[in-house]
Every structure is written in C-alpha cells, then in structure tokens.
C-alpha positions, 0 to 999 in steps of 0.5 A: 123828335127835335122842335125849335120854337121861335119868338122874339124874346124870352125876357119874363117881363114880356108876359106869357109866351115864354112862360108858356114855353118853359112850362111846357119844356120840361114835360115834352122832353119825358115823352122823348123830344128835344127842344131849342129855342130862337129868339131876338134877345140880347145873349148876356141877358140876365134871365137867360143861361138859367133854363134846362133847355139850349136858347140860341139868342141872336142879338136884340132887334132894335125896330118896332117890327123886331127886324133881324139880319141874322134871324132868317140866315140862322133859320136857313142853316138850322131848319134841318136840325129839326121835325117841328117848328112852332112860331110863337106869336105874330106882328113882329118880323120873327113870324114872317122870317120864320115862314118865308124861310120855311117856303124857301127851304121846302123849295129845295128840300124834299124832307121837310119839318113840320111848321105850326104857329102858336098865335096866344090870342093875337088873332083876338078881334079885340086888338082890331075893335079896341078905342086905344089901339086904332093906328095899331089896328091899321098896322095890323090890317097892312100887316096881314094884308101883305104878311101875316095871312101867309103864315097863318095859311101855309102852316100845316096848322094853328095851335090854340091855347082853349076853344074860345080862343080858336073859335074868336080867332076865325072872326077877325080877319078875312082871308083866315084860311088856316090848313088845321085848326088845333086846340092843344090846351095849356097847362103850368108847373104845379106850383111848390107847395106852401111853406112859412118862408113865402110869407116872410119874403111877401112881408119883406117885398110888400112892408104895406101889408097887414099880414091878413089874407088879400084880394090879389091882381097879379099881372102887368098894369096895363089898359088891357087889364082893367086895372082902372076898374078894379080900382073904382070897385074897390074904392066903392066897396070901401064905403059900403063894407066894414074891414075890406081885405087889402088889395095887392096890385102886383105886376110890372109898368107902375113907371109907365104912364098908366101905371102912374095913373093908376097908382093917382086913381087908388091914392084915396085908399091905404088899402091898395098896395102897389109892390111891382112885380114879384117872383119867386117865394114872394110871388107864391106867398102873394097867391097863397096868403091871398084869399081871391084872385082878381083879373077883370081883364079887356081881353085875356088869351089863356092868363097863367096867373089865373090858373096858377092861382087856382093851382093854390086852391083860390077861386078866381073873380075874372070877366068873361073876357079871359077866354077860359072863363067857361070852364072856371063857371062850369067848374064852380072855380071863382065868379065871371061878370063882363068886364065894365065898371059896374059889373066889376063892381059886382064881381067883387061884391058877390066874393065879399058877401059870399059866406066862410063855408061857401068861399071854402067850397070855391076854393076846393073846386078851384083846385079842381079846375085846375086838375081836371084842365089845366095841368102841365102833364095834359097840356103836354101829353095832348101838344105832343099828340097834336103835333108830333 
C-alpha cells in the first residue's frame, strides 16, 4: 500500500500538518505502507533530507496562492504510483491541483487511487467570523465558491483530527457535501524520556530562567494564540499571588509585529521570558521542567504542543477553543475556561490556588489522556483502518 500525502511545505516553522505527517509516518509504515511526500519547498532546504521517508520537493511557489507549474504535471505522471492520496490542508493552489488532476487522471484511467483530504481545521468557521481576518475571509468564500467545495466534494472523503473538529466544519460553508466524513484521531511520538541534559540545554537556550518549574506557552506568537491574554492574566496575578512561577513564552514570530507588541505588553514583568522557539533536549526540558502548559488559543484544530505536554505528565490550562478541550475536561487532564481576558484570568488562577496533592493528581491523569487518546500507535492503526 503506497500513499502520497501532499501539502505546500514541510518546514516546522509552518505548524502542525507536517508535524503530523512525520508522526504518523513511522507508524503507518509497520503496518505495512509505504509513504511519499509532494511538497512546494525549496530542495536544499535545511530541514529537508533528515526524514526516513522520501520527499519530492518541487521548487518554492513564490505567489499568495502557492501557484506551481511543476505540481500538477508531476502529480499526472506520479498519481499511478500510488493507492491513496491525502490532501493536507486548503486555501493554497496544492489542493486544488491535486484534485483537478486526480478528475483528470480518473477520466483516462479505470484503476484509480483513493483521494482523501485532511483540512487540519481549516474548515473552522473561525477563520470566517474572526475581526482580523475579513479580507481573508472574503478570500476564502471566492476560493470555495470556484475551488475548493470541489475538492472537499469529489474526495471519496474527509478525514478529521477529533470530533469537534468534524462537526465544526459541517457550519461554515454552504454547499459542505462531503462523500464520508472520517474521525481518524491524532496521535505523537512518545516523547524521549527525561534526562538532566535537557535541563542544562533549557538553562543555556533560555540564560532568563530561574531553574524553577514554569508556566509553559510553547506555540507561534500569533493573534490566534491568545497570547495577549496570557500576558494580561499573568500581569494581574503578579500583584495578587506571592512567588508567581515564571512564565516561559516560547515559540517563532517575536520579529513579527505582534511578536513585538507582545513582548512591549509583558515589559512591566521580569518574570515572562521570551527565548523564541526551542527544539529538541531544549524543547522537552521546557515541557518537563514546567509545571502546566498554557494555551488559551482563539481557535485550535488539534494542538500537538498540548498533547506533547500531556505525554510528559503536565496537566494542560487551555480554552475551549482547542477542539480537544472535552476529552482533557473528562479525563481530569488540565482546566478549560473560554478563551477571554477574564476567564484567561481565571484559568490561571484556578492552577495557582490548586493544592500539591491536587496538581499531582492532574498531572497523573494528564498522562492518562494522553495514553487512553492520543497515542501515535491508535492515531495510526485507526488512519489505516479508515483509509486503506
């Protein structure tokens, strides 16, 4: 069984989709497939070439839509190598190349691979509703109008991270048709177990920190990560609780405009610690060292930072907007509050004033979220099973 997954990068920096591919990867492959991947990056791009998996990378598409001349020819002369292709992603020209060639091929073919796509909440009707994303919204409904309906309704189906996720998606866009609906789950790596090298690299990537467990954001510093609201409860907290852990905001785009702001709105405090993004021992020595995870994200499809955190034992303080938010209520894996200023606020709060024995508890049963839903052998075994 060969599947070509297709999506415009597999740089890290771009968030989850390719994350979730190279998760996925290695676990797909013991249960006997073989997987490729076609992408729109540079070929000499440094994070390329490291992976056990073959990546064919067509050259960098250089307009907003991601436009490539090379994609739908390679896809023409490529679509036989496979069984299943999945489309990860949409708004960009991949998904759209991807299923007009598929329609294509299938005209002059009578055996023909199976086509999924693989939205990663981009079908979240908060990218429609949201204040700062109007002309892109407007984008989007031109785009589904002409475009992409067509590949969300000529796939032989849709495959969703978690059930919030498909049932959100089915009230955003009329003419939402899709042939199968599929809840495959999600799953990570476990990660590698702890060792005192992880701390001595976090000491040496982030000089500000006190060596003393943290609150931990680790994600991009981008409006949709509420950010600003963490900032704002923490600063409130700070003149209202004693000895207040530091708060580590790890994660790319403090050069960006919000970035900046953000790190102008924490200013007052010495206690929140902008290091940019970490990886690697520095990475799990954040999450290990820590004592929560925070994430009181707008809108969140899936959040592997939140369940990697989980898989290290750290209950989770996250809004509801992250679309696994019942499963961490129901499991006792962290706090949920709606994602605004005051409850943010709150969310905080109800950690900090929680007693030892009752955050050790949390942190037992947030590993236990992560084993009961969220491993890579169950997001790959029940992939498989959907698909193939």
């Amino acid at each position: 069984m060969k599947i070509l997954r297709v999506i415009p990068s597999m740089n890290p920096n771009q968030g989850g989709p390719c994350q979730g591919i190279r998760n996925s990867i290695p676990e797909l492959e013991k249960l006997g497939t073989t997987n490729e991947v076609v992408c729109l990056d540079e070929p000499t791009s440094e994070y390329l070439g490291k992976d056990s998996f073959l990546i064919h990378a067509l050259g960098i598409a250089k307009t907003p839509l991601k436009y490539h001349k090379n994609l739908v020819p390679w896809l023409l002369e490529n679509y036989q190598n496979f069984d299943i292709i999945i489309i990860h992603g949409l708004w960009s020209y991949h998904s759209h190349a991807a299923i007009k060639t598929f329609l294509r091929y299938k005209k002059q073919n009578t055996i023909t691979p199976k086509i999924y796509v693989m939205p990663h909440g981009m079908l979240d009707p908060y990218f429609q509703k949201a204040e700062s994303r109007k002309l892109k919204a407007l984008r989007n409904d031109i785009y589904w109008k002409f475009f992409e309906n067509k590949v969300i309704n000529e796939a032989d189906g849709i495959l969703f991270t978690c059930e919030e996720e498909l049932l959100l998606a089915r009230t955003t866009f009329p003419n939402y048709k899709p042939k199968k609906e599929i809840n495959v789950g999600y799953g990570i790596q476990p990660p590698p177990k702890y060792s005192a090298e992880m701390k001595a690299v976090l000491s040496k990537k982030v000089p500000n920190w006190n060596g003393k467990p943290h609150l931990l954001f680790l994600s991009r510093i981008h409006p949709k990560k509420g950010v600003d609201l963490l900032i704002n409860a923490y600063l409130k907290l700070e003149k209202e609780l004693d000895d207040l852990p530091q708060l580590i905001i790890a994660g790319p785009g403090l050069e960006e405009a919000y970035g900046v702001a953000m790190q102008e709105l924490a200013a007052p405090s010495k206690n929140i610690v902008f290091p940019g993004m970490l990886s690697g021992d520095a990475k799990w020595g954040a999450f290990y060292e820590s004592e929560v995870f925070v994430l009181p994200s707008h809108q969140e499809n899936f959040g592997i930072a939140v369940v990697e955190a989980l898989a290290c034992a750290k209950p989770v303080l996250i809004s509801n907007k992250v679309n696994i938010w019942r499963e961490i209520i129901n499991g006792n894996g962290g706090i949920v509050k709606d994602d605004t200023d005051t409850e943010t606020y709150q969310l905080l709060k109800d950690w900090l004033t929680l007693n030892n024995e009752q955050k050790a508890q949390m942190s037992k049963d947030a590993q236990n979220v992560f084993l009961e839903h969220y491993t890579i052998e169950q997001a790959g075994k029940q992939l498989f099973n959907s698909i193939c």
